[in-house]
DRENKOLVEX-100850 format. One line per field, with one value per residue (C-alpha): residue number from 1; residue in three letters; y, x, z. Coordinates in steps of 0.5 Angstrom, whole numbers. Each point is the difference from the previous one (the first is absolute). Layout:
nr [NUM	...]
rest [ALA	...]
Y [Y	...]
X [X	...]
Z [Z	...]
//
This chain:
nr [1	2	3	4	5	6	7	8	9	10	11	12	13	14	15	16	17	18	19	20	21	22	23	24	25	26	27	28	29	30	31	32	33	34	35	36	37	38	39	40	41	42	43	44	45	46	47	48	49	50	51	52	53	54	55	56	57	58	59	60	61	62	63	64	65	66	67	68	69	70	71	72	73	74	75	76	77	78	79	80	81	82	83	84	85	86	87	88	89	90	91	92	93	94	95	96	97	98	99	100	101	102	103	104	105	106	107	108	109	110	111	112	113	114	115	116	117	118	119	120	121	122	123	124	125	126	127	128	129	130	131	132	133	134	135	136	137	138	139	140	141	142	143	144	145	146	147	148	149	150	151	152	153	154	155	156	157	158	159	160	161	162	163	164	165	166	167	168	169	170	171	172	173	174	175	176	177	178	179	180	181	182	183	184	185	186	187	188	189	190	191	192	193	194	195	196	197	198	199	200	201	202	203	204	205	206	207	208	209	210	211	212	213	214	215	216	217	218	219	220	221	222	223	224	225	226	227	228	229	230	231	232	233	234	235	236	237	238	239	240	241	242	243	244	245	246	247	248	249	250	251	252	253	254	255	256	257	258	259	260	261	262	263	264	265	266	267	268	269	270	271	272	273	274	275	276	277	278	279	280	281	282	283	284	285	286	287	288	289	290	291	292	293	294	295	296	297	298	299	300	301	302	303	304	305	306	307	308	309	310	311	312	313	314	315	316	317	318	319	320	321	322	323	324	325	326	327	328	329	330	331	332	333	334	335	336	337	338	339	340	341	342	343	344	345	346	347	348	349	350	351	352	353	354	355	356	357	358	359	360	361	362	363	364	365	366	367	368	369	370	371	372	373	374	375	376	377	378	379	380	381	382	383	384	385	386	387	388	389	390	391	392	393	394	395	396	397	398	399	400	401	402	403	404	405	406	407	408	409	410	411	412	413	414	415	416	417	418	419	420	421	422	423	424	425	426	427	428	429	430	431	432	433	434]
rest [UNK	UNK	UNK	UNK	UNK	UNK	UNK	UNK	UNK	UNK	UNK	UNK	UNK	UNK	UNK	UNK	UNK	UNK	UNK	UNK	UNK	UNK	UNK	UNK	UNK	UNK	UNK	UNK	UNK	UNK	UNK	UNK	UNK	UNK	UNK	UNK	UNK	UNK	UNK	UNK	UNK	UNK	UNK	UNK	UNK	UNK	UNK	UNK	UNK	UNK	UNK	UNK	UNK	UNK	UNK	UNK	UNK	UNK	UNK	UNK	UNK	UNK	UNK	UNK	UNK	UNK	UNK	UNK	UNK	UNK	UNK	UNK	UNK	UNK	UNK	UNK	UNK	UNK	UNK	UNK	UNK	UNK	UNK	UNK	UNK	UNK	UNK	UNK	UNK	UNK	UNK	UNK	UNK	UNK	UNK	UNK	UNK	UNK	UNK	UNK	UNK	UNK	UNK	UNK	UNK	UNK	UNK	UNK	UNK	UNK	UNK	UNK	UNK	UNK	UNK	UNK	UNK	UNK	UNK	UNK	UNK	UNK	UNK	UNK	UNK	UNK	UNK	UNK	UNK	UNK	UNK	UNK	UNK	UNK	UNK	UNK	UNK	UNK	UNK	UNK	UNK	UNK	UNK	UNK	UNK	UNK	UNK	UNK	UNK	UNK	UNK	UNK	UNK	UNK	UNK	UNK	UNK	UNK	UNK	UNK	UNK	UNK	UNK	UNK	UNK	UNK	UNK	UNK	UNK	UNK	UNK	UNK	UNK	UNK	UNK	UNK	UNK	UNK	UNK	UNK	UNK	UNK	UNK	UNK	UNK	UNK	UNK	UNK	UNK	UNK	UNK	UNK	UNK	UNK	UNK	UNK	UNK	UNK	UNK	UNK	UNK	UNK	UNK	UNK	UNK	UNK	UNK	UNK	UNK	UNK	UNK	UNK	UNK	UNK	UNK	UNK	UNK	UNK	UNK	UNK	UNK	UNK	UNK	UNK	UNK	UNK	UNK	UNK	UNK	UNK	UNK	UNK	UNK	UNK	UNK	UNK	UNK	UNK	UNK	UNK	UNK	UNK	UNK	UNK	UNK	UNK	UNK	UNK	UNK	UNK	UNK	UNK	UNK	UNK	UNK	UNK	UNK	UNK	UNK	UNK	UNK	UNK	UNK	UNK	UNK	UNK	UNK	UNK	UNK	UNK	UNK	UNK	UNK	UNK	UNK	UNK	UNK	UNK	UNK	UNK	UNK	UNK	UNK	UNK	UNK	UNK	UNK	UNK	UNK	UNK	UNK	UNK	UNK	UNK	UNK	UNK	UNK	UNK	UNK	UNK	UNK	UNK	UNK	UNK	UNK	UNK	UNK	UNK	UNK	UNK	UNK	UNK	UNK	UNK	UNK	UNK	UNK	UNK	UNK	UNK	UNK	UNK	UNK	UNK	UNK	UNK	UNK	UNK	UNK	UNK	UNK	UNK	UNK	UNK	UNK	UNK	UNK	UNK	UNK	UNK	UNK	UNK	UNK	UNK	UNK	UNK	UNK	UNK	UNK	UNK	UNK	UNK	UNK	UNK	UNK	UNK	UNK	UNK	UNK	UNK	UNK	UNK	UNK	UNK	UNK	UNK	UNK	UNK	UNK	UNK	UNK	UNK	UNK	UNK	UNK	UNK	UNK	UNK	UNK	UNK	UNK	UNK	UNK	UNK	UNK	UNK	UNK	UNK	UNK	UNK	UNK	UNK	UNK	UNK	UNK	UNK	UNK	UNK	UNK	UNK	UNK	UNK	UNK	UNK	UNK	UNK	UNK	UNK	UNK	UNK	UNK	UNK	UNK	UNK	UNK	UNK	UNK	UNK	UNK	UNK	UNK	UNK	UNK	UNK	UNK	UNK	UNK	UNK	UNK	UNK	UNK	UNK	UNK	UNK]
Y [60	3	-6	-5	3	-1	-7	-1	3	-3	-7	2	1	-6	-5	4	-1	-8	-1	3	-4	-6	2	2	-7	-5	4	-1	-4	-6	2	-1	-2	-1	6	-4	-1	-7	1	-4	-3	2	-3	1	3	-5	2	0	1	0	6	4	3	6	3	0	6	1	-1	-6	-5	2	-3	-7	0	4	5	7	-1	-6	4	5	-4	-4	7	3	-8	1	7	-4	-5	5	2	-6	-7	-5	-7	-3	-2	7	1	-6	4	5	0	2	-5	-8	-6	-2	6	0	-8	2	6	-3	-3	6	5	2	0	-5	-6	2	6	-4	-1	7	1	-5	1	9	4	4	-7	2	8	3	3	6	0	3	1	0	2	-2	-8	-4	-5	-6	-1	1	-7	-1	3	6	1	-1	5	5	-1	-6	-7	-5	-3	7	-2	-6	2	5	-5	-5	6	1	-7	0	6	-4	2	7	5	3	7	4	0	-8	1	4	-5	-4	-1	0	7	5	7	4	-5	0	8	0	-6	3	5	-5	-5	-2	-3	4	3	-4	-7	-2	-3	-5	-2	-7	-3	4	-4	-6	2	2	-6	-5	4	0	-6	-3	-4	-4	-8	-5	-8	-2	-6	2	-6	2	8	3	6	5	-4	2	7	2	-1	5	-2	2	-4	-2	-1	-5	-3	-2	-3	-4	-2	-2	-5	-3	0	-1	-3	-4	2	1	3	-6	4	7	0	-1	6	3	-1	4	7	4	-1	3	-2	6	-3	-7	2	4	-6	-6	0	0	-5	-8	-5	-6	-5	-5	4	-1	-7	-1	4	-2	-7	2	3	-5	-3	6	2	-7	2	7	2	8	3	0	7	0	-4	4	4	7	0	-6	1	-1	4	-6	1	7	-2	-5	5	5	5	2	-1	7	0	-8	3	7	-4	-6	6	4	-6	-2	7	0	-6	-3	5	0	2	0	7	1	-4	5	6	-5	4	-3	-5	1	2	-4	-7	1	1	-5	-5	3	-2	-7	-2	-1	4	-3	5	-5	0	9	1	6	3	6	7	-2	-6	0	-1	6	-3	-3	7	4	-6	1	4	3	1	2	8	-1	-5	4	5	-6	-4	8	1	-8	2	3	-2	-7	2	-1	6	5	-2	0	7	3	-4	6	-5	2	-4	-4	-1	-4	-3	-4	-2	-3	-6	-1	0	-4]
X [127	-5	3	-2	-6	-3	3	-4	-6	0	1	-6	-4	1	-2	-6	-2	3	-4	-7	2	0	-5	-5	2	-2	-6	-2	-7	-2	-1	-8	-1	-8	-1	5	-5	1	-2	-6	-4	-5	-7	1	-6	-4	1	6	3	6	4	7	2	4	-7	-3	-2	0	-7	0	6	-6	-5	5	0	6	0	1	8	1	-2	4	6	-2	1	5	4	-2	3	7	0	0	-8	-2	0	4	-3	-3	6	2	-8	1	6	-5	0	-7	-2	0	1	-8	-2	4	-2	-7	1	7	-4	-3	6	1	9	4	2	7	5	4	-6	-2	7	-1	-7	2	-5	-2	-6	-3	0	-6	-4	-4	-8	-3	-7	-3	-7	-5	-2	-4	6	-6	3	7	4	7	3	-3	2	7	-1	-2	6	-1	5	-2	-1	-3	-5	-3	0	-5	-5	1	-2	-7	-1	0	-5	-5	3	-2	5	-8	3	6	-1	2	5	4	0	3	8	4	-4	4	-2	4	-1	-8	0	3	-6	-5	-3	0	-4	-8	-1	-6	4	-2	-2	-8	-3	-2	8	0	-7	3	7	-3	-5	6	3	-5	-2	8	1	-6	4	-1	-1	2	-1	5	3	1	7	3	0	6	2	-1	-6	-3	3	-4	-7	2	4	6	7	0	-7	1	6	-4	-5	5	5	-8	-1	7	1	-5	-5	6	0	-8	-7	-5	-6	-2	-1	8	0	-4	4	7	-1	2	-7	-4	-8	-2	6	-1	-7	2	5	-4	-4	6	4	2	2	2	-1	4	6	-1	-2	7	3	-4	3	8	-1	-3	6	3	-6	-1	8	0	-7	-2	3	-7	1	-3	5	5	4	1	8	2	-4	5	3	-3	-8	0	1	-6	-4	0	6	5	7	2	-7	3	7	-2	-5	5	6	-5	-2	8	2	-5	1	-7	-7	-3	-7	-3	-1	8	0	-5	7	4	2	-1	-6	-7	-5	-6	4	3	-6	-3	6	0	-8	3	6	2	5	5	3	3	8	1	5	-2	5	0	2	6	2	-2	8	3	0	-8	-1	4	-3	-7	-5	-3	6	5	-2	0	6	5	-3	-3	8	2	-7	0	8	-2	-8	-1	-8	-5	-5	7	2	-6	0	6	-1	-6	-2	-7	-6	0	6	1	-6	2	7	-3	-3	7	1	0]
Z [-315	-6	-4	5	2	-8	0	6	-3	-7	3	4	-6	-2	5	0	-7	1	6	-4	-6	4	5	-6	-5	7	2	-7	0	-4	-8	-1	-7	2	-6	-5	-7	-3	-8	-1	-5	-2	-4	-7	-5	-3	-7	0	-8	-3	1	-1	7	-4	-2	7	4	8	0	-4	4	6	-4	-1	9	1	6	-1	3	-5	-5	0	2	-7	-4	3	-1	-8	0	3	-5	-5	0	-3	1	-4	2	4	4	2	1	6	4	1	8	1	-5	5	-4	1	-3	-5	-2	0	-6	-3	-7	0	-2	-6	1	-2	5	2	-2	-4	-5	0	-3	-5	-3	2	5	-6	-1	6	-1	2	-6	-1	-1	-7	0	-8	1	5	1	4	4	-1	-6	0	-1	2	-6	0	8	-3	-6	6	3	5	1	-3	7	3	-6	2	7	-2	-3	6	4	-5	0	7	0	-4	-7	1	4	1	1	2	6	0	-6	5	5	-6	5	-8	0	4	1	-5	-5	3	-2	-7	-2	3	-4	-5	4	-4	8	5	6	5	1	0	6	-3	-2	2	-3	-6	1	-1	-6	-4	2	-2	-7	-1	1	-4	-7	-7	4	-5	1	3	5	6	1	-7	2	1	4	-6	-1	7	-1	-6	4	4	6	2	-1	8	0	-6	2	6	-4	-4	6	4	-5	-1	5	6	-6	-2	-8	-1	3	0	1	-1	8	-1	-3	5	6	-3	4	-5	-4	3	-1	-4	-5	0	-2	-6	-2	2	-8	-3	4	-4	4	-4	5	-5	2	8	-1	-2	4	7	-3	-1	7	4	3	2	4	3	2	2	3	0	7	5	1	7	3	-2	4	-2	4	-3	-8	-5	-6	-5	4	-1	-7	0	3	-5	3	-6	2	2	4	4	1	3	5	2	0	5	5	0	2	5	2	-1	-1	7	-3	-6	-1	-2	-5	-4	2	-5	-6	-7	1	-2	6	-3	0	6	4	-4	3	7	0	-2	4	7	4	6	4	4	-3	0	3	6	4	5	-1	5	-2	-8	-3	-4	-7	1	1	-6	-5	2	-4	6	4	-3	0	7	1	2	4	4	1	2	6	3	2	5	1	1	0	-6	2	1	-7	-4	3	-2	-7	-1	-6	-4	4	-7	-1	8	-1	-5	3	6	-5	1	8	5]
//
């Protein structure tokens, strides 16, 4: 009797735990993934240079626009891979890292493209050196090859100049200098001690900027014809390469092989006033040489007209009017590439959040051409098709959230709810709802 009365007990106990186990799992309420954190991008610093990720500090991965989160998850990824970054493939596999803002800081990293490349050419190129000070200096007159005698890459070197440049041509004090994004705090506190720079920056930076500028780049000026100049040419009197081969690409190609007139040269956007003046004594044009390439010429320009700019459309430029426009290739294709992802710009503020183009001509474009919106397709957050969703720039951080909430809620307004996006981020995606 005992036997069976335990039998019974136990069996008892059984159905009591079946029955809360069921009774548990149907009660169970709808999972809320209202608090699920997409990883974002975020605005990239201005003046981004060339950078090994190995060398980069908590505080410094914060400066390029990772959070907190992200940043930790991108250490403690170095550390499962070994404690450094072999390439720039296994840079990309980092979860906190997406695919646009890993597009925006790939030229800048100083890792071989893929591990099979880092094998071949060996990881030891890419080590990290350490810092030796010889005495104290002045960083203003430091060239590339004393950055790199004290310790620096060859292209840590040149980011550090690019970085002066655009300071003016001074680093003004040690304030700015450690502002310098290839200048990290350790390496920050080994140089200063040695630095001849004031502590902290004048108030008076900017005026002081540009004066060191303009005195930097005041250069020996020799006769010369602005037609036969070629990109050296131009560099020598203190522009840039990319301002110089603006210059030449100006005068190939939207002047056709040749200035005709100072006022020609005045209307590239790269020369400014104050150095057109300080050229014009010296500029030789041989009007014999533009006669007789006006006269080589004349056919092409009867049949081939210069594009009329003010009926364009900025949805429907071409690759080849970009060019004829002044655009470098990298600059058209980052712009046509930009406008085919969105699948049209809806307003001609986007245009200037185009990756490797030049602000000032771009303005100068947006002040000239049309732009028909007519054409950009524009869908509801209920209706949008899944795959137009994942591909857009502005959606796809957002895109399967929104597959997930219009399941269940067929209204907008509870969706943008449960979305919790940031108020820039919803702004600009409703440019491209209904």
């Amino acid at each position: 009797m005992k036997k069976n009365y335990y039998q019974k007990l136990a069996f008892m106990g059984m159905m009591l735990i079946i029955l809360f186990t069921f009774q548990k799992y149907t009660s169970k309420e709808k999972e809320d993934f209202s608090d699920v954190k997409f990883i974002s991008a975020h605005s990239v610093p201005l003046h981004l240079t060339e950078f090994d990720p190995n060398d980069l500090d908590k505080k410094q991965w914060e400066n390029l626009g990772f959070t907190e989160k992200q940043t930790a998850t991108i250490l403690n990824y170095k550390k499962v891979v070994g404690g450094k970054f072999s390439s720039k493939e296994q840079f990309k596999k980092c979860f906190a890292v997406s695919e646009e803002k890993f597009s925006v800081l790939e030229s800048y990293i100083l890792l071989p493209e893929t591990n099979k490349e880092a094998k071949s050419v060996g990881f030891k190129n890419y080590e990290k050196k350490s810092i030796t000070i010889s005495g104290k200096f002045n960083p203003d007159h430091y060239s590339v090859n004393d950055w790199i005698k004290m310790g620096f890459s060859e292209r840590q070197a040149g980011a550090i100049l690019k970085y002066k440049s655009y300071l003016g041509g001074s680093f003004v004090s040690k304030e700015k200098f450690k502002e310098c994004f290839i200048i990290n705090d350790e390496n920050f506190q080994k140089i200063n001690p040695y630095l001849i720079l004031p502590e902290k920056t004048p108030p008076n930076f900017n005026s002081y900027a540009k004066n060191f500028k303009s005195e930097k780049t005041k250069v020996q000026y020799h006769a010369f014809d602005p037609n036969t100049l070629d990109l050296e040419g131009w560099k020598s009197f203190g522009f840039s390469e990319k301002q110089a081969q603006t210059i030449v690409n100006f005068r190939d190609r939207n002047l056709k092989g040749s200035f005709k007139s100072l006022e020609d040269i005045q209307r590239c956007f790269v020369i400014s006033a104050e150095k057109f003046e300080e050229m014009r004594p010296f500029i030789k044009m041989n009007s014999s040489a533009i006669a007789q390439n006006n006269d080589a010429q004349k056919v092409e320009i009867k049949q081939q007209q210069e594009t009329d700019f003010s009926k364009v459309d900025l949805n429907s430029v071409t690759f080849k009017q970009l060019i004829e426009f002044g655009f470098d290739e990298k600059a058209a294709g980052s712009m046509i590439g930009f406008r085919k992802k969105l699948g049209g710009f809806v307003n001609k503020e986007q245009i200037l959040t185009t990756y490797n183009i030049d602000v000032e001509l771009v303005k100068k474009l947006l002040a000239t051409a049309q732009l028909n919106t007519s054409n950009v397709p524009k869908y509801t957050l209920v209706d949008a098709p899944e795959e137009w969703l994942k591909n857009h720039p502005y959606f796809k951080y957002s895109a399967d959230k929104i597959i997930f909430y219009r399941i269940s809620e067929k209204e907008e307004r509870k969706i943008w709810k449960l979305l919790k996006v940031k108020p820039e981020y919803e702004t600009r995606m409703r440019l491209y709802l209904k």
